[in-house]
C-alpha positions in Angstrom: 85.7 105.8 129.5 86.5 105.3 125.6 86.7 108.6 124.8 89.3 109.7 127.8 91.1 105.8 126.8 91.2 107.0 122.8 92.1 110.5 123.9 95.6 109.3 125.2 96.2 107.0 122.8 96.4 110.0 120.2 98.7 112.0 122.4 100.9 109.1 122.6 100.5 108.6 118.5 101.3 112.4 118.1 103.7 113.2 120.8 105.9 109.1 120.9 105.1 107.2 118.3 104.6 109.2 115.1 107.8 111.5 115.4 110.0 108.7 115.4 108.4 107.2 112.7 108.9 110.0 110.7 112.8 110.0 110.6 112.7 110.9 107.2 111.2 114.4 107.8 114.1 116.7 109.9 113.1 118.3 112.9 115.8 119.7 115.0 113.2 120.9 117.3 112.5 117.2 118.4 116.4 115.9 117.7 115.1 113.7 114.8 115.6 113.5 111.2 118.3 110.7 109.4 117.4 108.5 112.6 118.4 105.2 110.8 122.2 106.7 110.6 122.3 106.1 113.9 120.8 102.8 114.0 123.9 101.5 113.2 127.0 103.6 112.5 129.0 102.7 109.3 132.6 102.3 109.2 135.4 102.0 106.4 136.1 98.2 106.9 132.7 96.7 107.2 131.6 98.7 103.8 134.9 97.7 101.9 134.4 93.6 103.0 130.6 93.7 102.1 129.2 96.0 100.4 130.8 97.9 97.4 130.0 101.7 98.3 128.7 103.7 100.7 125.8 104.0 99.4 124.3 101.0 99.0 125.4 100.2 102.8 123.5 103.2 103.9 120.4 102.2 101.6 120.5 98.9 103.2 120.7 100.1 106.4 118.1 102.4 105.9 115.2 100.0 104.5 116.5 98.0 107.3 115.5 100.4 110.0 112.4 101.6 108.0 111.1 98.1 108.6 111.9 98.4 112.4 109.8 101.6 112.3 107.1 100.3 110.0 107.0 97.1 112.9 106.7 99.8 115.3 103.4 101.4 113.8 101.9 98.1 112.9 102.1 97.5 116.8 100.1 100.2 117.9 97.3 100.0 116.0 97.5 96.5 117.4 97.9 98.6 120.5 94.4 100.7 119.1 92.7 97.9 118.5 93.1 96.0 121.4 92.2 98.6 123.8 88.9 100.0 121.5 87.8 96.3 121.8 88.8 96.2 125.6 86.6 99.2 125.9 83.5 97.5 124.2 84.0 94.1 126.7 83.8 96.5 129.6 80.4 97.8 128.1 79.2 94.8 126.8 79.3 92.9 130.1 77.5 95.7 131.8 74.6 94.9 129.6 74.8 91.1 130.6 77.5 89.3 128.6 78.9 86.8 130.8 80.7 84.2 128.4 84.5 83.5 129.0 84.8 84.8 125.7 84.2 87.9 123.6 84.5 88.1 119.9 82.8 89.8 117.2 79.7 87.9 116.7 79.2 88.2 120.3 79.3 92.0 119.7 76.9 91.9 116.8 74.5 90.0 118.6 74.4 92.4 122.2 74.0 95.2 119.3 70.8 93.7 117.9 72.7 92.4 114.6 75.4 93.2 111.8 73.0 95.1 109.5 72.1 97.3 112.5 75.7 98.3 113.1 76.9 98.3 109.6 74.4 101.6 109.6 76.2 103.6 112.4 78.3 106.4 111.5 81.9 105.6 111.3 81.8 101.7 111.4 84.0 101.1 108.6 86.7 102.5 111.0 86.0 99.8 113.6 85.6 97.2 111.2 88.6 97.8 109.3 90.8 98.2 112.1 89.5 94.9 113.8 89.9 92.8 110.4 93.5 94.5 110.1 94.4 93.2 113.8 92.4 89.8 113.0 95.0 89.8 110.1 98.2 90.3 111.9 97.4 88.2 114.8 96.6 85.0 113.3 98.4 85.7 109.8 95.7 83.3 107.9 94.8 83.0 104.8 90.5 83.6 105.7 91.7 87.0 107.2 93.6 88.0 104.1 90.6 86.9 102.4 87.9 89.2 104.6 90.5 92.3 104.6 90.8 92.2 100.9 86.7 91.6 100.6 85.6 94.7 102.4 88.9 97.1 102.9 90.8 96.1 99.6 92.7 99.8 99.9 94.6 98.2 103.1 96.6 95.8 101.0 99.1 96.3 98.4 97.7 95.5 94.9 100.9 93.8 93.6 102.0 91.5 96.1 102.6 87.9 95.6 99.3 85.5 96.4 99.1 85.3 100.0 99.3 82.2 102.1 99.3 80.7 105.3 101.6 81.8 107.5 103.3 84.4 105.5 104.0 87.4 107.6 100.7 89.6 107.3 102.8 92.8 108.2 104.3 92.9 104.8 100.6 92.9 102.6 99.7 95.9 104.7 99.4 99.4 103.5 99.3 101.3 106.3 100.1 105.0 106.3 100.7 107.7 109.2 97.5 109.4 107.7 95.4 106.4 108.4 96.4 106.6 112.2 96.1 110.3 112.5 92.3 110.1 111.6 91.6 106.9 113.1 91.1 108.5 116.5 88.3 110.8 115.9 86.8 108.2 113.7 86.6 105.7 116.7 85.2 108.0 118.9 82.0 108.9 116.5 81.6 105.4 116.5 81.3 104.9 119.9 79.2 107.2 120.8 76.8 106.6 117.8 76.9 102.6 118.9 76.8 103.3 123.0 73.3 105.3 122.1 72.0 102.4 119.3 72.7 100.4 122.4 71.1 102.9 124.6 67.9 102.5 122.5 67.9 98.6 122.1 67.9 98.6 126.4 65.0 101.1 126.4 62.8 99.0 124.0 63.3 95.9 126.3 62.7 97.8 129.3 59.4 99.1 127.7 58.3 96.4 126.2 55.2 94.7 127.2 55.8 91.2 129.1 53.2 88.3 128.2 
């Protein structure tokens, strides 16, 4: 199930999202390259009344859209994230969770503990990509705080102190290069963790009753 779910998601990274994003990198093949130009055209009278050349407009207007696009990634790894950890409910309550809720130490403790997991191949990938969706959903100060404890290299070094409330998209540093690998990444994780959770139902099966 997560494999074929993860599967898509890349082709929609590679083949939707990513080109877009990269409007800075011509490719006449796709019809992109300059996109922001066309994010808003530029005309004689608006540049003369607020802006003092041409090309400060169009640098303006370009940082402009490149936050638009930067938005635009930032929501699907949201999009990844959400649907990995969608993926891992499904399991989860298969084995027996039946809370109204589902959160990470809920996960941890259906796996037989942190320090268990923390050994799986991959699980940095999981980790970091929950902590950076922890981060821009609730834009707190504890999940700057947990981000920059474990997965400092997420966060740009010479930002202003982070506080409450401040917009978590703009302490990120996330890259195209950290998407493209993140699928494959996932993946290993998953399988690695759906056959430590293989093993933890066999021992309980097997084990001896009093």
């Amino acid at each position: 199930m997560y494999k074929e779910l993860i599967l898509k998601l890349k082709k929609e990274w590679f083949e939707d999202i990513k080109p877009f994003i990269e409007f800075d990198k011509p490719n006449p093949s796709l019809g992109i390259g300059d996109t922001w130009k066309y994010f808003k055209p530029w005309t004689p009278t608006e540049m003369d009344y607020q802006f003092p050349s041409q090309m400060l407009y169009e640098y303006l207007e370009k940082q402009k859209f490149a936050n638009i696009l930067n938005s635009l990634r930032l929501q699907f790894v949201q999009k990844i994230s959400a649907e990995v950890k969608r993926c891992v409910l499904i399991i989860c309550c298969e084995l027996g969770h039946q809370g109204d809720d589902f959160g990470m130490c809920d996960f941890f403790r259906i796996s037989g503990g942190l320090n268990k997991v923390k050994r799986l191949k991959e699980f940095d990938a999981f980790s970091s990509l929950v902590r950076i969706d922890n981060f821009l959903k609730h834009h707190t100060l504890r999940a700057y705080k947990e981000l920059k404890e474990d997965y400092p290299d997420f966060l740009y070094p010479d930002k202003e102190e982070y506080e409450n409330g401040m917009y978590a998209g703009d302490w990120l540093k996330l890259e195209n290069d950290y998407i493209d690998a993140l699928f494959s990444k996932l993946i290993t994780f998953l399988d690695a963790w759906c056959k430590h959770i293989k093993k933890l139902v066999e021992m309980a099966v097997s084990k001896p009753r009093p």
